[in-house]
LOLOSE-115494 format. One record per residue (C-alpha): residue number from 0; residue in three letters; x, y, z. Coordinates in nm, 2 decimals. Example, Ala and Ser with C-alpha at 12.3 -4.5 7.8 and 13.67 -1.06 7.14 Angstrom:
% residues 2
(0; ALA; (1.23; -0.45; 0.78))
(1; SER; (1.37; -0.11; 0.71))
This chain:
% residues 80
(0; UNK; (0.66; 1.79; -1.21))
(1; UNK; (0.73; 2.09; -1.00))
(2; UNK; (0.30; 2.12; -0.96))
(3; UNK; (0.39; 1.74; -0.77))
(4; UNK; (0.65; 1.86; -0.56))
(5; UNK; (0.46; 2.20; -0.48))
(6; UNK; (0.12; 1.97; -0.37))
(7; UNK; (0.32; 1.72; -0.14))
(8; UNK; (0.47; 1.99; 0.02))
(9; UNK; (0.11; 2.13; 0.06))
(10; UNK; (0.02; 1.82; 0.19))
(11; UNK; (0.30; 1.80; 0.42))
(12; UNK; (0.23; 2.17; 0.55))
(13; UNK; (-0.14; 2.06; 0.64))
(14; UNK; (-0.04; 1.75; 0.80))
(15; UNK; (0.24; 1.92; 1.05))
(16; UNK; (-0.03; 2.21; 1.07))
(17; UNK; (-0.31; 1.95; 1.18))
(18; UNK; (-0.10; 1.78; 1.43))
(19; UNK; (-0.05; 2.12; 1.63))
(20; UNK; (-0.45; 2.20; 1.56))
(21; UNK; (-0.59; 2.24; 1.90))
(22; UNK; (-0.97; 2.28; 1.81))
(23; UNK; (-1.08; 1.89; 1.65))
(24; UNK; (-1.30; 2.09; 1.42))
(25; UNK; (-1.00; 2.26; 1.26))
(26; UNK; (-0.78; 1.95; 1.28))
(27; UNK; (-1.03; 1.76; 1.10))
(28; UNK; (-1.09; 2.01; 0.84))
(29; UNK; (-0.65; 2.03; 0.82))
(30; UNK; (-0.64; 1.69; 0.75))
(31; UNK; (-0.90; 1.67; 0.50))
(32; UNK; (-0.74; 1.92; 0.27))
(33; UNK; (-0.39; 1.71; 0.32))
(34; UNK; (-0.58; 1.45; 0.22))
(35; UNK; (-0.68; 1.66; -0.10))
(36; UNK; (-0.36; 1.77; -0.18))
(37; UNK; (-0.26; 1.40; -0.18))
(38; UNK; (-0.48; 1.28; -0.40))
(39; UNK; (-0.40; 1.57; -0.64))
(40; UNK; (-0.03; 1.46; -0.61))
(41; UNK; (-0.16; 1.08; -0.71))
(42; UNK; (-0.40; 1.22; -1.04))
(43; UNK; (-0.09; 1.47; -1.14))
(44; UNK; (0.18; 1.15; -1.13))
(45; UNK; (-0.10; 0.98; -1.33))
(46; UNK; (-0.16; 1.19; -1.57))
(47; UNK; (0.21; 1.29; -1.64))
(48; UNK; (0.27; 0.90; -1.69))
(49; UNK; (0.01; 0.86; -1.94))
(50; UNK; (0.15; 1.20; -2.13))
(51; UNK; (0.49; 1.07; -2.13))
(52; UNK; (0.32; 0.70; -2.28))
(53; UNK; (0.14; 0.92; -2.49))
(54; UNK; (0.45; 1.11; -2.63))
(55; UNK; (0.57; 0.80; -2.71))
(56; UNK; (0.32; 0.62; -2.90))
(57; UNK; (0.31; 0.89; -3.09))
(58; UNK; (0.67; 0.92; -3.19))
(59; UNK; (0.67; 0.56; -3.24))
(60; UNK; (0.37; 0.62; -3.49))
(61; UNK; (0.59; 0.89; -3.65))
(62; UNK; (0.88; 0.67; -3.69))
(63; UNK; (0.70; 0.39; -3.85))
(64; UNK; (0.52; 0.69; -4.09))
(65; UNK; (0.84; 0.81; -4.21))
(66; UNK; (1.01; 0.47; -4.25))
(67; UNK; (0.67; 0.42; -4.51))
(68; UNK; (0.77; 0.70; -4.64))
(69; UNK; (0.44; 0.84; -4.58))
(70; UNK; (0.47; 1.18; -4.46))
(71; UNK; (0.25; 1.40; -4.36))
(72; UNK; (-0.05; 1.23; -4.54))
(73; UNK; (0.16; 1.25; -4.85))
(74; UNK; (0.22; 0.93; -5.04))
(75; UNK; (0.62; 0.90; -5.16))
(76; UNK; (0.64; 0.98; -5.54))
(77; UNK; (0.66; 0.74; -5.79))
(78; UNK; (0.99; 0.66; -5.98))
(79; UNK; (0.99; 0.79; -6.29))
């Protein structure tokens, strides 16, 4: 998450910088890469929510593999 914070704040920094831009040229380019930085912010939050979903299907697919007793690919030994 600290790749998030560090691109808002990016975003933030080319915002505040556009605003004081003097030249329309420069503000417009400014505001473009805040715009960038934003959308980075929204594909980072994204895929750190489908990791996290990910991360949990899979334990939940690990949980239900033990409780079958099937681990690692292994089937449980027969009684003897």
């Amino acid at each position: 998450m600290a790749g998030i914070e560090e691109f808002r704040a990016l975003a933030a920094a080319d915002r505040a910088a556009a605003e004081e831009a003097t030249l329309p040229h420069r503000r417009a380019l400014l505001e473009a890469s805040a715009e960038r930085w934003e959308e980075m912010v929204r594909k980072a939050a994204d895929t750190a929510s489908r990791a996290a979903a990910n991360e949990i299907d899979r334990e939940a697919a690990r949980v239900e593999h033990e409780r079958q007793g099937n681990i690692m690919g292994r089937q449980p030994r027969a009684e003897a």
